[in-house]
C-alpha positions in Angstrom: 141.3 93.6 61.4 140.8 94.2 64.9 137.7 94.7 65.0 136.6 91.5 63.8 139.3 89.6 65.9 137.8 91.5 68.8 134.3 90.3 67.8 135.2 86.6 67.7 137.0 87.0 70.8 134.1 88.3 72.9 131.4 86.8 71.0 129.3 89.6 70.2 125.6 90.1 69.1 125.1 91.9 65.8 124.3 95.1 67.9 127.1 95.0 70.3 129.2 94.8 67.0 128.1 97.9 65.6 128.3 99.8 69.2 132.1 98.1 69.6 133.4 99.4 66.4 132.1 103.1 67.4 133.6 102.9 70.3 136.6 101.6 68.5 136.8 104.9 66.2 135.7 107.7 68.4 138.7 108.5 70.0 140.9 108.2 66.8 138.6 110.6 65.2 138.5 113.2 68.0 142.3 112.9 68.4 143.0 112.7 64.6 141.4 116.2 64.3 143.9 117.4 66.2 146.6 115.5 64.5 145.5 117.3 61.2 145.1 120.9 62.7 148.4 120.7 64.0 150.1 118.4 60.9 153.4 120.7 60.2 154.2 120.6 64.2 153.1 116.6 64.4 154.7 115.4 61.5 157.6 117.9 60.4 159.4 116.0 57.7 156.2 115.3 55.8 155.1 118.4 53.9 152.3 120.3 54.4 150.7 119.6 51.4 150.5 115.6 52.3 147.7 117.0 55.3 144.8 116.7 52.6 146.0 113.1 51.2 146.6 112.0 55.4 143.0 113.0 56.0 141.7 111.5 53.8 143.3 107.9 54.2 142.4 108.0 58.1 138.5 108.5 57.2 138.7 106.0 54.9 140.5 103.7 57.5 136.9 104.8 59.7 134.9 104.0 57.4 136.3 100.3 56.5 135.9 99.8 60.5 132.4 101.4 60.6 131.0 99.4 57.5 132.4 96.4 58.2 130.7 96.2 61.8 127.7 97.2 60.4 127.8 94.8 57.9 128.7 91.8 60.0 126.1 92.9 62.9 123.6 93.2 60.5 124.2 90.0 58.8 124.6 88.3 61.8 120.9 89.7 63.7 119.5 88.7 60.3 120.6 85.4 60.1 119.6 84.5 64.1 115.7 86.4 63.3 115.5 83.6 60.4 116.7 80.9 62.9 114.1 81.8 65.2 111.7 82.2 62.7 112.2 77.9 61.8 
């Protein structure tokens, strides 16, 4: 994924995970909206029936982003709170 790639990369905090991987979605939402409005112009050999089944595979895609981040960052700001509790 490359959102966790990204993390490594840059060595994030738990928080700047979670901001990243919104950052890393917006756009794709607010341009896949479009993409679906307009799905019989964008993608002419797929029928328009497939516009449901589309959507809903890009928000899951969103979601596995979103949950992941927030999973790691929070993981990760737990674990350093115990470390600094020692």
């Amino acid at each position: 994924m490359i959102s966790v790639l990204t993390f490594k990369r840059f060595k994030l905090s738990g928080h700047e995970k979670m901001v990243l991987a919104v950052l890393l979605v917006l756009p794709g939402i607010v341009l896949d909206t479009l993409v679906i409005q307009f799905f019989e112009q964008i993608y002419p050999n797929m029928p328009p029936n497939r516009a449901a089944t589309f959507g809903s595979w890009l928000i899951w895609a969103y979601s596995v982003v979103l949950l992941t981040s927030i999973c790691i960052g929070l993981r990760q700001k737990k674990s350093r709170q115990a470390l600094k509790a020692k």
